[in-house]
PDB file of N, CA, C and O in Angstrom:
ATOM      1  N   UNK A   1      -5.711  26.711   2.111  1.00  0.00           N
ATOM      2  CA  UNK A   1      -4.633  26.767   3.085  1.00  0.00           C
ATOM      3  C   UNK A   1      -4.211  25.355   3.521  1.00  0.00           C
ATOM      4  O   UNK A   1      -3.018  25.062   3.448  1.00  0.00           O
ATOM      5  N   UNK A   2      -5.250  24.316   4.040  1.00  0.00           N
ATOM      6  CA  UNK A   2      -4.915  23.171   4.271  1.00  0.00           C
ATOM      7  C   UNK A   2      -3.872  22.566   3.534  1.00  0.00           C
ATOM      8  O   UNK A   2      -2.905  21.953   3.986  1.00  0.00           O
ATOM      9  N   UNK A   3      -4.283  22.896   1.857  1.00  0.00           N
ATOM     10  CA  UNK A   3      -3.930  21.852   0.611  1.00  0.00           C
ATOM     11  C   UNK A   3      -2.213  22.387   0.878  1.00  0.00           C
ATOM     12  O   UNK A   3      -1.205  21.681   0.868  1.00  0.00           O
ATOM     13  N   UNK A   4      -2.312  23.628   1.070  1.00  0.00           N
ATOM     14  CA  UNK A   4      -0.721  24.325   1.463  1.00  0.00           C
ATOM     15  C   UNK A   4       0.135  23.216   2.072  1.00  0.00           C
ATOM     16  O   UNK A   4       1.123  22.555   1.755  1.00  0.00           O
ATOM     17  N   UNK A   5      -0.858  23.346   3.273  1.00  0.00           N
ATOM     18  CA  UNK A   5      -0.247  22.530   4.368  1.00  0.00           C
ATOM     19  C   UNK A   5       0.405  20.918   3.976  1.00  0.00           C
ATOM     20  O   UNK A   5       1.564  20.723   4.345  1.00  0.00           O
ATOM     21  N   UNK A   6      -0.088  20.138   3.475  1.00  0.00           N
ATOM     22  CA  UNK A   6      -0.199  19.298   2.914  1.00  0.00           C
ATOM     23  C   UNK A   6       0.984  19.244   2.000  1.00  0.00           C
ATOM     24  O   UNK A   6       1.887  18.409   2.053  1.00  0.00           O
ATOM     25  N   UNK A   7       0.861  20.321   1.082  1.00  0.00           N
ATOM     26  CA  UNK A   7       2.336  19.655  -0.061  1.00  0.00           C
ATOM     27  C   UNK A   7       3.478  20.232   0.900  1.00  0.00           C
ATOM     28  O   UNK A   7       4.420  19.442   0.857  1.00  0.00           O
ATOM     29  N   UNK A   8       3.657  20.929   1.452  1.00  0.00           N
ATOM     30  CA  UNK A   8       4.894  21.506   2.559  1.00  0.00           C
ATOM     31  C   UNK A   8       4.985  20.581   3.386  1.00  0.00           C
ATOM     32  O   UNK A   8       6.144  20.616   3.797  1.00  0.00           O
ATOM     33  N   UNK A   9       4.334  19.615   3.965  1.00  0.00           N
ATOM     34  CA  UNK A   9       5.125  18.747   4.380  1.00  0.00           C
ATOM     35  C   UNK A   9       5.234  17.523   3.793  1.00  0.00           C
ATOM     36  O   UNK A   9       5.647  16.625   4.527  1.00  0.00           O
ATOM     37  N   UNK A  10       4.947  17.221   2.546  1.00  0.00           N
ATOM     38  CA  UNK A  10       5.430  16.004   1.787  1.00  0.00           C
ATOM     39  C   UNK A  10       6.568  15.309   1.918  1.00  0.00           C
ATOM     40  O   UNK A  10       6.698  14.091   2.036  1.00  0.00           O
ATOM     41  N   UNK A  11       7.399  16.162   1.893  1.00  0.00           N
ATOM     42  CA  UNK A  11       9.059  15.724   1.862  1.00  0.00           C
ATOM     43  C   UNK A  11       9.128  15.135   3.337  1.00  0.00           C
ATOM     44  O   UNK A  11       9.258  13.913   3.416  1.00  0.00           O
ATOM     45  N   UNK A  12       9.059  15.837   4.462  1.00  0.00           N
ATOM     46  CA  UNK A  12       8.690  15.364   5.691  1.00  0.00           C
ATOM     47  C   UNK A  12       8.438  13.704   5.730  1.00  0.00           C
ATOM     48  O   UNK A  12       9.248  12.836   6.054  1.00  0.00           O
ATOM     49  N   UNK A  13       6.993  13.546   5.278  1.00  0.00           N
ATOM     50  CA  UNK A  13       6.231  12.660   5.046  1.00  0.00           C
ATOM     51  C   UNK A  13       7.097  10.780   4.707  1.00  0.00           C
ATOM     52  O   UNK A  13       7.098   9.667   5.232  1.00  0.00           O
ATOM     53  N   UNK A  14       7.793  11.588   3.340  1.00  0.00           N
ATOM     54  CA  UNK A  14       8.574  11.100   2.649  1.00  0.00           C
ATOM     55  C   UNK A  14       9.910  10.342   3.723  1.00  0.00           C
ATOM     56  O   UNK A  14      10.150   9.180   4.052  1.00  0.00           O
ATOM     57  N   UNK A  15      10.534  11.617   4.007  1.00  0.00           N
ATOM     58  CA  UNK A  15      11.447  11.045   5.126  1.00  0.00           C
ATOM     59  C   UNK A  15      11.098  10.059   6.191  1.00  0.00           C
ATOM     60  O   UNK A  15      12.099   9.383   6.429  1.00  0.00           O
ATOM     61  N   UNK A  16      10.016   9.682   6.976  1.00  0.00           N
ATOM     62  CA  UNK A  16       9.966   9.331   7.944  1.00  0.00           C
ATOM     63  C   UNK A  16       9.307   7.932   7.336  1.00  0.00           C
ATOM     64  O   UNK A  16       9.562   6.875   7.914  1.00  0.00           O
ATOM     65  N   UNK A  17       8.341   7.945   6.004  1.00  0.00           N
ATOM     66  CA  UNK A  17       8.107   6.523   5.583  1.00  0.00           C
ATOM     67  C   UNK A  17       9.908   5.993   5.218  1.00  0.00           C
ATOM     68  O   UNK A  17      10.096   4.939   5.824  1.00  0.00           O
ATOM     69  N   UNK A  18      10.736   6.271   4.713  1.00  0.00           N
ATOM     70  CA  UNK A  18      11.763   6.067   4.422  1.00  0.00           C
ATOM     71  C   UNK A  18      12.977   5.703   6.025  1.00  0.00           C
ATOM     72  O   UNK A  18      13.983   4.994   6.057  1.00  0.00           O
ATOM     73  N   UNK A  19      12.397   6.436   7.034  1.00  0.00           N
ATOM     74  CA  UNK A  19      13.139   6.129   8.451  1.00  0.00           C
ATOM     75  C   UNK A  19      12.624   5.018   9.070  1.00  0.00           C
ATOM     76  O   UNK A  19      13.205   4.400   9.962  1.00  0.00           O
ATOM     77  N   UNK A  20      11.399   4.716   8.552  1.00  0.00           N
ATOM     78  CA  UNK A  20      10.833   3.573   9.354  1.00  0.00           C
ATOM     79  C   UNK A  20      10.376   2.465   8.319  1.00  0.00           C
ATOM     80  O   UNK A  20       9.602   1.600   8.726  1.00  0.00           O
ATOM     81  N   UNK A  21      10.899   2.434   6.735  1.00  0.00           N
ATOM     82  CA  UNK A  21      10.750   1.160   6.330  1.00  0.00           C
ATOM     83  C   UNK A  21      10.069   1.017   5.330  1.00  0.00           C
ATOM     84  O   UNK A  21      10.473   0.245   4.460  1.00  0.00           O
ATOM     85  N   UNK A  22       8.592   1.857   5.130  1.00  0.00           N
ATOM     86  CA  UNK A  22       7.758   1.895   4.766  1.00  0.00           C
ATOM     87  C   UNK A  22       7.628   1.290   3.072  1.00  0.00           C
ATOM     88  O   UNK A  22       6.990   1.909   2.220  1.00  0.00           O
ATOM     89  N   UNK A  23       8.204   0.251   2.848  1.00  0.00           N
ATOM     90  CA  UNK A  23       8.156   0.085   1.239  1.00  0.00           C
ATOM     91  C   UNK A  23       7.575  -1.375   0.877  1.00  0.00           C
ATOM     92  O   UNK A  23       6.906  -1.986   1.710  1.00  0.00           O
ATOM     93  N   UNK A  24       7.834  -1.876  -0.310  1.00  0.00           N
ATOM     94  CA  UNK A  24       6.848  -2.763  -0.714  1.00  0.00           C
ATOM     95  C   UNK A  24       8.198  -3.118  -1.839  1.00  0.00           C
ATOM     96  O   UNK A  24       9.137  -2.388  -2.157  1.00  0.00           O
ATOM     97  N   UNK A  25       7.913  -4.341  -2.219  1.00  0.00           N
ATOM     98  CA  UNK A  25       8.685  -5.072  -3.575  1.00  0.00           C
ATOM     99  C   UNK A  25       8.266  -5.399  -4.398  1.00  0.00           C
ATOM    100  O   UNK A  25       7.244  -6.056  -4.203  1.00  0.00           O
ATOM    101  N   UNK A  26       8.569  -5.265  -5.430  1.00  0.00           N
ATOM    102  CA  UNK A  26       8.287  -5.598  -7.123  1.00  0.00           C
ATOM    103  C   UNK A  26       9.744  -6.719  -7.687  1.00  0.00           C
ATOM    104  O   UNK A  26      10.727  -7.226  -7.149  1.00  0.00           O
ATOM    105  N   UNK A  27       9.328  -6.697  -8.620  1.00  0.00           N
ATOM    106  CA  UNK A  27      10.180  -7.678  -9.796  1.00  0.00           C
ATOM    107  C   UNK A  27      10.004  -6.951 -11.008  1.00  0.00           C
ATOM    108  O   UNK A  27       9.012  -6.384 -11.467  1.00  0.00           O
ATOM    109  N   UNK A  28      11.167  -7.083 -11.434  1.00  0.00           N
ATOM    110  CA  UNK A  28      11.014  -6.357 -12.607  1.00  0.00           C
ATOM    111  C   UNK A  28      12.360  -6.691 -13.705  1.00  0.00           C
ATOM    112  O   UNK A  28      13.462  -6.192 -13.481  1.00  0.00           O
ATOM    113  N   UNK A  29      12.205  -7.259 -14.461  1.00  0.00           N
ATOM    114  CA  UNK A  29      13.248  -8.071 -15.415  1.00  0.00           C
ATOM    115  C   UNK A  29      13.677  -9.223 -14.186  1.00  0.00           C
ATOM    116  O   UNK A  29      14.692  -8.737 -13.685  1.00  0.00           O
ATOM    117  N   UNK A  30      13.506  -9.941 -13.792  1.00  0.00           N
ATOM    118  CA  UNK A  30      14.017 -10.619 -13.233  1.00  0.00           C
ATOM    119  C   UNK A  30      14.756 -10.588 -12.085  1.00  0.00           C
ATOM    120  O   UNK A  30      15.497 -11.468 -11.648  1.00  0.00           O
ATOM    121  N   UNK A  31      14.397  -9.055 -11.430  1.00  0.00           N
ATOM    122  CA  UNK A  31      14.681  -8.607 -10.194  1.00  0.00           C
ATOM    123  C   UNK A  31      14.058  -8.017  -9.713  1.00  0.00           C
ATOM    124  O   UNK A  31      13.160  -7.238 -10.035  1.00  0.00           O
ATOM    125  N   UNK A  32      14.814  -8.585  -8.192  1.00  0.00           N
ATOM    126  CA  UNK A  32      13.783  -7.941  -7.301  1.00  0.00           C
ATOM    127  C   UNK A  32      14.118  -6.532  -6.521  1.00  0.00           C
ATOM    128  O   UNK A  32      15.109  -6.456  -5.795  1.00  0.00           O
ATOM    129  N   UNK A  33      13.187  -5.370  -6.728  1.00  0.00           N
ATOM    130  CA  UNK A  33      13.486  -4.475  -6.189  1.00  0.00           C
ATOM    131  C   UNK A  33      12.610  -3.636  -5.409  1.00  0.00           C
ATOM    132  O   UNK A  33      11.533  -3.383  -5.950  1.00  0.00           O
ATOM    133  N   UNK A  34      12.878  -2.996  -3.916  1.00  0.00           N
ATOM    134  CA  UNK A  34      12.214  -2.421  -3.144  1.00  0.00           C
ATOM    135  C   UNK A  34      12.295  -0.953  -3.198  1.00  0.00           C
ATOM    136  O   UNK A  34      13.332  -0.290  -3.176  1.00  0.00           O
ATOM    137  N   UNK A  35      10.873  -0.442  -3.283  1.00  0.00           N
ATOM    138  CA  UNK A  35      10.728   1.049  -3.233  1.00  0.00           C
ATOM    139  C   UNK A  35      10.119   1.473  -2.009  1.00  0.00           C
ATOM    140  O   UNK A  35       9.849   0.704  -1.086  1.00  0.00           O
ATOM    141  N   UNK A  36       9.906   2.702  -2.011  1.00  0.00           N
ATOM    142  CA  UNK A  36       9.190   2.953  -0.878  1.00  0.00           C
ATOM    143  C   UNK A  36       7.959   3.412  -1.216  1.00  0.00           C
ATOM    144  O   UNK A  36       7.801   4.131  -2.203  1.00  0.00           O
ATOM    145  N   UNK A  37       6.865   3.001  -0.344  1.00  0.00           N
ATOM    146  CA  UNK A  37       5.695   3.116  -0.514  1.00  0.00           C
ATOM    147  C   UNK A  37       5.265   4.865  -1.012  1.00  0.00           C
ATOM    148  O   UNK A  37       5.101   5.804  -0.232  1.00  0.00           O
ATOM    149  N   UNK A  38       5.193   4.891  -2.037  1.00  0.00           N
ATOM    150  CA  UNK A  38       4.956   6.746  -2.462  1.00  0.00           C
ATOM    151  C   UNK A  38       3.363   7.541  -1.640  1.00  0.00           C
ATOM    152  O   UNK A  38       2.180   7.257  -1.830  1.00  0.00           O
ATOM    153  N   UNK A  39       3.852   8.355  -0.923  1.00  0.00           N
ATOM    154  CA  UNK A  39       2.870   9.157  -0.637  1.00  0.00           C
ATOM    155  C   UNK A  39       2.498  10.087  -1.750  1.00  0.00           C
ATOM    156  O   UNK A  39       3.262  10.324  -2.686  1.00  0.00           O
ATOM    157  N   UNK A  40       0.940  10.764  -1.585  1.00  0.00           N
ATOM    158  CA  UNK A  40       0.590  12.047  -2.371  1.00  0.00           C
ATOM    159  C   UNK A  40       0.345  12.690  -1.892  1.00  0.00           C
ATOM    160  O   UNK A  40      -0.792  12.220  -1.837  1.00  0.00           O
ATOM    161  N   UNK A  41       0.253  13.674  -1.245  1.00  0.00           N
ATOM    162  CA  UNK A  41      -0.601  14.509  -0.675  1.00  0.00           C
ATOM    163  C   UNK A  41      -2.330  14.952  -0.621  1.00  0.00           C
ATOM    164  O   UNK A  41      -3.197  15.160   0.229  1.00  0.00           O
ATOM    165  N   UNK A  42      -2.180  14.941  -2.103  1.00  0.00           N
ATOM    166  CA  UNK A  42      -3.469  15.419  -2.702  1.00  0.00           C
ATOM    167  C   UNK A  42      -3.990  13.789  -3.111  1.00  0.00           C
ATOM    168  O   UNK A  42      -3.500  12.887  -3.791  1.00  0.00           O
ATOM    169  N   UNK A  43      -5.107  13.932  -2.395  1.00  0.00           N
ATOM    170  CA  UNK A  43      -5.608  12.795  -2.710  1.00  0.00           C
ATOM    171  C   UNK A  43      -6.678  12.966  -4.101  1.00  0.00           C
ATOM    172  O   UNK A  43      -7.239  13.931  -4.619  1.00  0.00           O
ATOM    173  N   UNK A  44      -6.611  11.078  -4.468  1.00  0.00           N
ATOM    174  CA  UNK A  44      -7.163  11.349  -5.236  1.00  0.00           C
ATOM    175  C   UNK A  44      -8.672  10.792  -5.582  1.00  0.00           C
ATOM    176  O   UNK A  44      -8.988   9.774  -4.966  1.00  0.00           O
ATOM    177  N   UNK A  45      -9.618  11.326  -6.473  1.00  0.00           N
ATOM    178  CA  UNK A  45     -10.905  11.092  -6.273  1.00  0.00           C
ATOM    179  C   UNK A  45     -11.079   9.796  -7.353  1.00  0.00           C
ATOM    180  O   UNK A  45     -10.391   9.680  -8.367  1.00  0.00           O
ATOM    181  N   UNK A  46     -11.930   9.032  -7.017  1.00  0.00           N
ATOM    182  CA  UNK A  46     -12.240   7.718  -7.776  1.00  0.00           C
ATOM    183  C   UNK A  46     -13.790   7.444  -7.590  1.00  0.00           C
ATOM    184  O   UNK A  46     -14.651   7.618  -6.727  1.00  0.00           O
ATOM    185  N   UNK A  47     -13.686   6.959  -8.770  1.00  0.00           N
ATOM    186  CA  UNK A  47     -15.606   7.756  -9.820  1.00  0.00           C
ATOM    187  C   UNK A  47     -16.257   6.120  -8.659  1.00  0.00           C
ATOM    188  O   UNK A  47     -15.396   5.262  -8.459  1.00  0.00           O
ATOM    189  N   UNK A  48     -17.399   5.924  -8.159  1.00  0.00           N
ATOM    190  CA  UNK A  48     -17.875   4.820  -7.910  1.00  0.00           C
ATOM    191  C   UNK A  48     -17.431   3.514  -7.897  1.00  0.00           C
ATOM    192  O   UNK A  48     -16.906   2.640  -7.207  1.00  0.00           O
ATOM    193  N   UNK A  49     -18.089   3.911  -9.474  1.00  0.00           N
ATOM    194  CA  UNK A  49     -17.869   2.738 -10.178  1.00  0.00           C
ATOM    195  C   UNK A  49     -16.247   1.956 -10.313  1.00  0.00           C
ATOM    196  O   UNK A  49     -15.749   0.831 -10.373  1.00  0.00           O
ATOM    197  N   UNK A  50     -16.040   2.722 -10.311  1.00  0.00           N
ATOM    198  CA  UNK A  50     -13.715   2.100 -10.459  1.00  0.00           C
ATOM    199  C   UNK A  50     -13.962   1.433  -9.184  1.00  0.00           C
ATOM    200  O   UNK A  50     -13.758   0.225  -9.063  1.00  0.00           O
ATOM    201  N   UNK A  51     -14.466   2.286  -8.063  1.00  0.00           N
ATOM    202  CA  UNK A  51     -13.714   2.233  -6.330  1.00  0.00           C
ATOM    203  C   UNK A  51     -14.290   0.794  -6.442  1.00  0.00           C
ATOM    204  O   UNK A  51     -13.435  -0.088  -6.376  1.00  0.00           O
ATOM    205  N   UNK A  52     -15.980   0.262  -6.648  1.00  0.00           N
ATOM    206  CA  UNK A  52     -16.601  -0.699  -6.592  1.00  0.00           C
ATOM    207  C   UNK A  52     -15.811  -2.163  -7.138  1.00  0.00           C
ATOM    208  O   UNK A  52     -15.842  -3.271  -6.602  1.00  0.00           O
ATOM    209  N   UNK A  53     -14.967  -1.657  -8.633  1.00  0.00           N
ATOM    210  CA  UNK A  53     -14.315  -2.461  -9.144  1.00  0.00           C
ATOM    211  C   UNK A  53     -13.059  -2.941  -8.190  1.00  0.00           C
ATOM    212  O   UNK A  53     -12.980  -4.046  -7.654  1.00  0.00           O
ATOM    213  N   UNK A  54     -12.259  -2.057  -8.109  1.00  0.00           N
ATOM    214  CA  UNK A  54     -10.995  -2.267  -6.846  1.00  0.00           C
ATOM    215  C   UNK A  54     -11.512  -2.575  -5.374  1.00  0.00           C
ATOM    216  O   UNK A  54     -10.788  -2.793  -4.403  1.00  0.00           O
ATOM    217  N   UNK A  55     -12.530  -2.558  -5.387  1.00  0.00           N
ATOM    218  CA  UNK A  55     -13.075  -2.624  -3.944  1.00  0.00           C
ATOM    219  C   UNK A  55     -13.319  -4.524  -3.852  1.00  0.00           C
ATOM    220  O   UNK A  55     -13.540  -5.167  -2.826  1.00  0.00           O
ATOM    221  N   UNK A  56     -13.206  -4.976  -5.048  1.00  0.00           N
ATOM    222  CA  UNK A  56     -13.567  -6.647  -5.151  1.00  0.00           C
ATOM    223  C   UNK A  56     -12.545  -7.407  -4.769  1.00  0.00           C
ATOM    224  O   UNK A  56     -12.571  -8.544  -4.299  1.00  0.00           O
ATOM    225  N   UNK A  57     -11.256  -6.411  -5.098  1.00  0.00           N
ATOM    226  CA  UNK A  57      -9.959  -6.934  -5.563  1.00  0.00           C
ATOM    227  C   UNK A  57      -9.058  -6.675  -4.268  1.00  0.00           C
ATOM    228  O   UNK A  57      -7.994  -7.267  -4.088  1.00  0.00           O
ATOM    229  N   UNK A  58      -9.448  -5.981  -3.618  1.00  0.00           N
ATOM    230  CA  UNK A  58      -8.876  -5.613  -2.418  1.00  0.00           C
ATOM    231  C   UNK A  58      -9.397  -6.420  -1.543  1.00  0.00           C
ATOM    232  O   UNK A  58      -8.753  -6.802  -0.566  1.00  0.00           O
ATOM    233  N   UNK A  59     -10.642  -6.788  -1.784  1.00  0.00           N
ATOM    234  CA  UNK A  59     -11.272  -7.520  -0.240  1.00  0.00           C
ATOM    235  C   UNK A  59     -11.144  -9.198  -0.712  1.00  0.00           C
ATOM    236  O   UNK A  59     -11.481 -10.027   0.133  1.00  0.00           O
ATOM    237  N   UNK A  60     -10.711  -9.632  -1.916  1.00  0.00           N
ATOM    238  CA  UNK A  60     -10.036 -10.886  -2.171  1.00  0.00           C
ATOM    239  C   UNK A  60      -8.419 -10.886  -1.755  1.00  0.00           C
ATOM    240  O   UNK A  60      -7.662 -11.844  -1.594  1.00  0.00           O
ATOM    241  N   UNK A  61      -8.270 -10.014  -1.685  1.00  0.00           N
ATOM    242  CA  UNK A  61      -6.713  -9.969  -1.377  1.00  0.00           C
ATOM    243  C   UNK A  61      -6.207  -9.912   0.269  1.00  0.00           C
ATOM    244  O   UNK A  61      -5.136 -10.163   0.822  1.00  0.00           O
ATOM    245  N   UNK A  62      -7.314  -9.529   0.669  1.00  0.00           N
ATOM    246  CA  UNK A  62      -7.193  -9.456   2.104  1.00  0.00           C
ATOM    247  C   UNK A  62      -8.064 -10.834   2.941  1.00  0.00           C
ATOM    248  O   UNK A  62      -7.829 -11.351   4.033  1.00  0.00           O
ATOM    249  N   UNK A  63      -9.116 -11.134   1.926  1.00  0.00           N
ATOM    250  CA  UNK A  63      -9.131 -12.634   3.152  1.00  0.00           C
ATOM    251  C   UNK A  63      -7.902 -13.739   2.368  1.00  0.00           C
ATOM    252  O   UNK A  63      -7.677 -14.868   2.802  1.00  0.00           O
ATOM    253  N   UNK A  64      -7.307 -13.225   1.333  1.00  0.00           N
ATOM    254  CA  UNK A  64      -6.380 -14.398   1.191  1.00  0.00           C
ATOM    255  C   UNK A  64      -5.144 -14.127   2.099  1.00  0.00           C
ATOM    256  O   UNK A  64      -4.337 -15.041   2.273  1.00  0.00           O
ATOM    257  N   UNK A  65      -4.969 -12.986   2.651  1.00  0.00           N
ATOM    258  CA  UNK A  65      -3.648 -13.044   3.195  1.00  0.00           C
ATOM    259  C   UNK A  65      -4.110 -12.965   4.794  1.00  0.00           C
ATOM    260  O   UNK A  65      -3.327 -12.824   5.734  1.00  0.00           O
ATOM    261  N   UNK A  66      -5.289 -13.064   4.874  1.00  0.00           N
ATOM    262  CA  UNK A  66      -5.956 -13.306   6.224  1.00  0.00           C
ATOM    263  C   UNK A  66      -5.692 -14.701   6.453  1.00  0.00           C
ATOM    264  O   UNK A  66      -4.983 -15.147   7.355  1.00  0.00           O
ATOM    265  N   UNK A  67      -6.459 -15.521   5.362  1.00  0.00           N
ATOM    266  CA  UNK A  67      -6.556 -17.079   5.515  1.00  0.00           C
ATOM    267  C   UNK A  67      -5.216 -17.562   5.452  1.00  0.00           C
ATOM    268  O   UNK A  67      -5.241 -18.736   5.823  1.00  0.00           O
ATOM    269  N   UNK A  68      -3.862 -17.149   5.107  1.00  0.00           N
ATOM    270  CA  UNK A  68      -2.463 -17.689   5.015  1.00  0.00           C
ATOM    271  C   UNK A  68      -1.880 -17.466   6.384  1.00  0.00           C
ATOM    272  O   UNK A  68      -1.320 -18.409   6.943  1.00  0.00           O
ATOM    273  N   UNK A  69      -1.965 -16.319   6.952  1.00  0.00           N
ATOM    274  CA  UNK A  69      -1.627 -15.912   8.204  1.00  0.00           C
ATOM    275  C   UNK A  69      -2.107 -16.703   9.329  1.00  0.00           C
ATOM    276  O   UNK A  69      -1.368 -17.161  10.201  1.00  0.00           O
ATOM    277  N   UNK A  70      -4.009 -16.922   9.257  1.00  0.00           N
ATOM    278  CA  UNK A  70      -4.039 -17.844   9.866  1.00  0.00           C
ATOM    279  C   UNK A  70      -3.367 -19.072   9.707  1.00  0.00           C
ATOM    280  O   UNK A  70      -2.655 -19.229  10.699  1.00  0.00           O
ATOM    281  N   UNK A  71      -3.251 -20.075   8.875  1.00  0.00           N
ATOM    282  CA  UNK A  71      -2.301 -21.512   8.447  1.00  0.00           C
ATOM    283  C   UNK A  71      -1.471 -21.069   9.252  1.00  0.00           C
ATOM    284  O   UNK A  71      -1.397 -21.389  10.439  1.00  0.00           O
ATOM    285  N   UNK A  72      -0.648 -20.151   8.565  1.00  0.00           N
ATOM    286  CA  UNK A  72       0.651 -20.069   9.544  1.00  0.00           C
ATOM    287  C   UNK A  72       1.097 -20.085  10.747  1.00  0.00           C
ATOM    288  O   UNK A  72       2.186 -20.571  11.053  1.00  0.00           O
ATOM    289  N   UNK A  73       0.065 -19.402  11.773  1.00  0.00           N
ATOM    290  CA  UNK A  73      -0.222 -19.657  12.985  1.00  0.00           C
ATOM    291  C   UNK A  73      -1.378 -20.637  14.139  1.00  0.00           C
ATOM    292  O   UNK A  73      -1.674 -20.560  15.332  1.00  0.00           O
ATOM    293  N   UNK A  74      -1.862 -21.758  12.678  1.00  0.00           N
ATOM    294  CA  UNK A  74      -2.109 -22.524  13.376  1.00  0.00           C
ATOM    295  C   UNK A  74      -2.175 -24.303  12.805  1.00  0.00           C
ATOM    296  O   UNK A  74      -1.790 -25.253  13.487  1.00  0.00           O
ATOM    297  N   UNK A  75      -2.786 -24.398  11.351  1.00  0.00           N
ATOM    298  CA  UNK A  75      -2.893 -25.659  11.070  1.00  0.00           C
ATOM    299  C   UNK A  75      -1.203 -25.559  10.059  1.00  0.00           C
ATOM    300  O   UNK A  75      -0.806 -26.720   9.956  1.00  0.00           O
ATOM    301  N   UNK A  76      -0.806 -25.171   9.780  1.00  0.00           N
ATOM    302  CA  UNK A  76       0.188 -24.887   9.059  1.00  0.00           C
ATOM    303  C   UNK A  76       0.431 -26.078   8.105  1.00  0.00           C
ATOM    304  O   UNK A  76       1.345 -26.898   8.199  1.00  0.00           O
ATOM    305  N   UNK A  77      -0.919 -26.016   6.810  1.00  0.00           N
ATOM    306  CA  UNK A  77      -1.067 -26.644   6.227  1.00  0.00           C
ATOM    307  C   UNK A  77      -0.060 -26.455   4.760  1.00  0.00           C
ATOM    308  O   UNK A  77       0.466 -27.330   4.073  1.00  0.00           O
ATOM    309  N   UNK A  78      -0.040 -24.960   4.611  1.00  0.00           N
ATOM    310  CA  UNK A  78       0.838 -24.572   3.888  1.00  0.00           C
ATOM    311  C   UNK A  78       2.225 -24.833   3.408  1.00  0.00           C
ATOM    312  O   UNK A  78       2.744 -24.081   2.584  1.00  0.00           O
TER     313      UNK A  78
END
């Protein structure tokens, strides 16, 4: 019943990331273009081992845009 719940309001979902912005940019041939961040409903399952792998790549990606943010708001070496 939940999972019901869930794809019935996707579109919902959809709308309101789309009312408030919710997207991200790519390049692609030499342009730049913005989508909106895609929801799923159904989530999805990821074996350990993958999550462990993306889990390296995510937490390098986040003290680098930690450590820029800081510069920016303070030695603004950048």
């Amino acid at each position: 019943m939940y999972e019901m719940d869930l794809l019935d309001n996707t579109e919902h979902v959809n709308r309101l990331l789309a009312r408030y912005g919710v997207k991200f940019g790519i390049y692609k041939n030499n342009t730049f273009q913005e989508q909106l961040f895609p929801f799923d409903a159904i989530p999805r399952v990821i074996q350990k081992k993958e999550f462990d792998y993306l889990e390296r790549g995510l937490k390098q990606r986040v003290m680098a845009l930690n450590l820029f943010l800081y510069d920016i708001y303070h030695e603004k070496r950048l």
